[in-house]
C-alpha positions, -999 to +999 in steps of 0.1 A: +000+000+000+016+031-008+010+061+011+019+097-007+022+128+020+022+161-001+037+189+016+030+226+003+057+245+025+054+284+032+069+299+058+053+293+090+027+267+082+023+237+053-005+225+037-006+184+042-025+158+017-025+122+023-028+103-014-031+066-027-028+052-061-063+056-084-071+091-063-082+074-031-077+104-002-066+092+028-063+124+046-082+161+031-057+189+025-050+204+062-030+231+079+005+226+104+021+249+116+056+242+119+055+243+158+070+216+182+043+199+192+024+201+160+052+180+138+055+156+164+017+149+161+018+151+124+048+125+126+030+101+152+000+104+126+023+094+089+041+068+105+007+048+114-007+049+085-003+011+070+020+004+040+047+022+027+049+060+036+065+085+014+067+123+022+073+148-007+077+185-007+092+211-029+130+221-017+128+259-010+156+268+013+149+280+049+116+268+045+117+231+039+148+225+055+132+227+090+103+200+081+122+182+060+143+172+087+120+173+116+100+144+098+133+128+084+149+125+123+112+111+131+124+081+106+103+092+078+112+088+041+114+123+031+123+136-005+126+174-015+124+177-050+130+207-076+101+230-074+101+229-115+097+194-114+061+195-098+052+228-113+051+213-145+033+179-137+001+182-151-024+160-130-055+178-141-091+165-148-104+200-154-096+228-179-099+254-148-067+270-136-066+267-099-036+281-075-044+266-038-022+258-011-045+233-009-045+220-044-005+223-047-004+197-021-028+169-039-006+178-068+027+171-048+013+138-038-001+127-070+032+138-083+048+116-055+025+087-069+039+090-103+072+088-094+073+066-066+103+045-078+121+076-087+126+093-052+153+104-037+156+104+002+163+144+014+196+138+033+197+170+059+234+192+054+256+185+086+266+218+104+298+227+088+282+228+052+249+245+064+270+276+081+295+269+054+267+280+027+252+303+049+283+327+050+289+325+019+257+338+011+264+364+033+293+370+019+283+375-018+258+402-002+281+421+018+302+420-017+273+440-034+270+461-008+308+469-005+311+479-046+281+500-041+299+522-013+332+523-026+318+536-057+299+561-037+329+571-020+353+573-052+323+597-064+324+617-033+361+622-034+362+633-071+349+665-059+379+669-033+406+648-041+401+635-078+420+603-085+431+592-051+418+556-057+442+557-086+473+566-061+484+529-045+482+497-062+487+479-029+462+453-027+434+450+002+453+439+040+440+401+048+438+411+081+413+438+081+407+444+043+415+476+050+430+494+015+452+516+017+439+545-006+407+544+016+424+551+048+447+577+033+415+598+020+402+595+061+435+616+066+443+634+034+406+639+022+409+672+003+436+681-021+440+714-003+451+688+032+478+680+005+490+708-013+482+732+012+512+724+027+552+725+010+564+691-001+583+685+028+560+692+054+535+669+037+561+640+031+566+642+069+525+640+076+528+605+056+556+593+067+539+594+104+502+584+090+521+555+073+541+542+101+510+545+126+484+527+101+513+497+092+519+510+052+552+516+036+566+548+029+582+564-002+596+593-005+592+595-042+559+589-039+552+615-014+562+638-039+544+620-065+513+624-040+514+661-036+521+669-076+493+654-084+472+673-056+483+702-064+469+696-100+437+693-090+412+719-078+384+701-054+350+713-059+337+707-028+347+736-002+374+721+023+347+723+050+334+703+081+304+695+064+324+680+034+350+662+060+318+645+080+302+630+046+336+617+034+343+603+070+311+586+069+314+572+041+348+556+044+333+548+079+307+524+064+329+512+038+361+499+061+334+479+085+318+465+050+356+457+048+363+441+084+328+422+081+343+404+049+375+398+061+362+385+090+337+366+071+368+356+049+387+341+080+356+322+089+347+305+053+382+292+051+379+277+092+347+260+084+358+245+049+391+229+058+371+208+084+358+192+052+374+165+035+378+176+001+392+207+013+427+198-001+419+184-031+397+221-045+425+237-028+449+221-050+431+231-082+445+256-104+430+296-102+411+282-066+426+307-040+412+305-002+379+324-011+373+307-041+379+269-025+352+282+001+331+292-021+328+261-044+325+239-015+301+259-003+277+260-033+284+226-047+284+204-008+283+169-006+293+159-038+277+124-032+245+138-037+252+139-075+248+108-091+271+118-118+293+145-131+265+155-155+242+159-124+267+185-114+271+205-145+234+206-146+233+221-108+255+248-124+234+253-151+261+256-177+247+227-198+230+230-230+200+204-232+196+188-267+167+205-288+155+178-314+124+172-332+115+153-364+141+166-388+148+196-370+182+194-348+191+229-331+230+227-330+239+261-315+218+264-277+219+284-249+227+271-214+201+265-192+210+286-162+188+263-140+212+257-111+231+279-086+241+317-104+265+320-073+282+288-088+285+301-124+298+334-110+326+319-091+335+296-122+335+326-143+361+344-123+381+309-123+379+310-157+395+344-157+425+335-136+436+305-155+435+328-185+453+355-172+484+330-157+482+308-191+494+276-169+508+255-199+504+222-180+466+229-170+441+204-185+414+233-179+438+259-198+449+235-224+413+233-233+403+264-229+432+275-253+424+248-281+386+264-277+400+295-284+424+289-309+392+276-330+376+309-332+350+301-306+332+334-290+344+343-256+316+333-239+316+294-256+347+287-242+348+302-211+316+282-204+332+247-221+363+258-194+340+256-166+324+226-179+360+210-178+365+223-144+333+205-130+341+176-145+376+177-131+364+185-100+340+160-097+361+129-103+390+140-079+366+153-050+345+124-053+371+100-049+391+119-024+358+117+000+356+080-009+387+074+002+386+095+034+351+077+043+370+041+034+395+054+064+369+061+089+351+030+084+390+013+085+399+033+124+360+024+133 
């Protein structure tokens, strides 16, 4: 006897339906909310109903999850599945369009029904990858909000000292993200604090703001500083109201900068307790960030079946378009999977191009892509594609072989 439990998930209460084979209703569409006591009853009441028991909902996020693994810990079947997948089933007997919380969950179980042989058991995230995704989510926010400000700073400061972002090329302290040019423009933030004052008097001012903020000093580029100051005329007044918007804004923008380091610090902490941590690590253009961020997005890798399954969570494959005579050769990707994941294969992409590592397999292709005229954005997708495919085999046998040790020491 086979028991379908449709779950409609929203964000404090689901909609339950209780389905067997031919459209026999064991249980009318009714409301949980996702309370303690609740569940437990809702758990008590699936798991004595006779026969086999299958709970089904759509996967969406912070909503599932909870009730997903609630039921799952109560020793449950439980199987989240793409909401696209039961969006599109097409159990109807009427030509009315209905949109129910109460009608999406008969369709989840009849949908359940259907493919009863084909679920998949939900398998909850242990800790490490949950806050592992988490902050990386986090971080890609923080990101955005970080370009956004520094732009509105570099706007703010071409009415008082024009250029200044253009000044250092030293790159962003790990410790505090802290960037140089940012901090000097706290101190120095109008070209009249510059070349208000002779060359040597100013070249002692930097010296001390350099050795009290940890930057090096040049004398040459002291003077480089204040000739290009004194070429500028600042169009906001040298003021206290100018100095207060400028301070603010550099204000917001170095804790945007702390918050990511600090988030930075964290990601690479919580993905080195993870067992393929060494083996992303090791591939080519993966820096510390990077490595956190593709374990992050991509997790377990054992719940892919197959490398394919993978390049299809990206969404950088091209599904075959085919009918009769008709054979559509040149398609798009399908962008179905994670956009954080495509983003940070893009910006792999980038690096390996940039270093041109002759003994790279994923340069080596990308460069025999290019060399046959391909656009830019065919090969740099067939790159990635490589990558995944790369990565797949040698993080999927580096976790095999650290879970055939701890079955070994067990």
């Amino acid at each position: 006897m086979m028991n379908a439990v449709g779950i409609d998930v929203s964000k404090d209460k689901s909609m339950i339906a209780v389905m067997q084979p031919f459209g026999i209703v064991i249980a009318e569409p009714y409301e949980v909310s996702h309370t303690e006591s609740e569940l437990k009853e809702l758990a008590r009441f699936l798991k004595s109903l006779p026969g086999e028991t299958k709970v089904v909902l759509e996967y969406t996020g912070r909503y599932s999850d909870p009730i997903a693994r609630y039921l799952h810990d109560a020793g449950l079947f439980v199987s989240a599945v793409n909401a696209l997948l039961s969006n599109r089933y097409d159990g109807k007997t009427t030509v009315r369009r209905v949109k129910t919380d109460k009608k999406d969950a008969v369709k989840i179980a009849n949908w359940a029904i259907d493919h009863w042989l084909d679920l998949r058991e939900y398998t909850p995230e242990n800790e490490i990858r949950q806050m592992l995704k988490v902050y990386n989510r986090q971080y890609n926010q923080y990101n955005k909000l970080k370009v956004m400000l520094k732009n509105n700073l570099i706007s703010l400061l071409d009415n008082t000292l024009p250029g200044v972002n253009r000044l250092f090329t030293t790159p962003a302290r790990k410790t505090d993200g802290h960037e140089k040019w940012v901090d000097f423009a706290l101190k120095f933030w109008h070209c009249e604090c510059v070349c208000g004052i002779s060359v040597k008097a100013f070249s002692e001012k930097y010296l001390h703001w350099c050795r009290k903020n940890g930057y090096n000093y040049s004398s040459e580029k002291a003077e480089d500083i204040h000739a290009k100051a004194c070429g500028h005329v600042g169009l906001f007044p040298k003021n206290d109201s100018t100095k207060r918007i400028i301070e603010s804004a550099i204000a917001q923008l170095n804790d945007i900068e702390e918050t990511l380091a600090s988030f930075r610090k964290d990601m690479e902490r919580l993905s080195s307790m993870l067992p393929e941590y060494e083996t992303v690590r090791g591939l080519y253009g993966v820096g510390s960030v990077y490595c956190s961020q593709l374990i992050a997005e991509i997790g377990d890798i054992n719940r892919f079946a197959s490398k394919k399954a993978l390049v299809g969570f990206a969404g950088i494959d091209a599904p075959p378009y085919q009918s009769g005579t008709m054979n559509v050769r040149s398609r798009s990707i399908s962008k179905r999977g994670s956009a954080d994941l495509r983003k940070n294969l893009f910006q792999i992409m980038s690096v390996i191009l940039q270093n041109s590592p002759q003994d790279d397999p994923v340069f080596q292709f990308l460069d025999r892509k290019r060399s046959e005229g391909k656009p830019y954005k065919v090969y740099m997708i067939a790159g990635a594609n490589k990558f995944l495919r790369i990565y797949y085999a040698r993080v999927k046998a580096c976790v095999e072989v650290s879970s055939f040790s701890t079955v070994i020491q067990n």
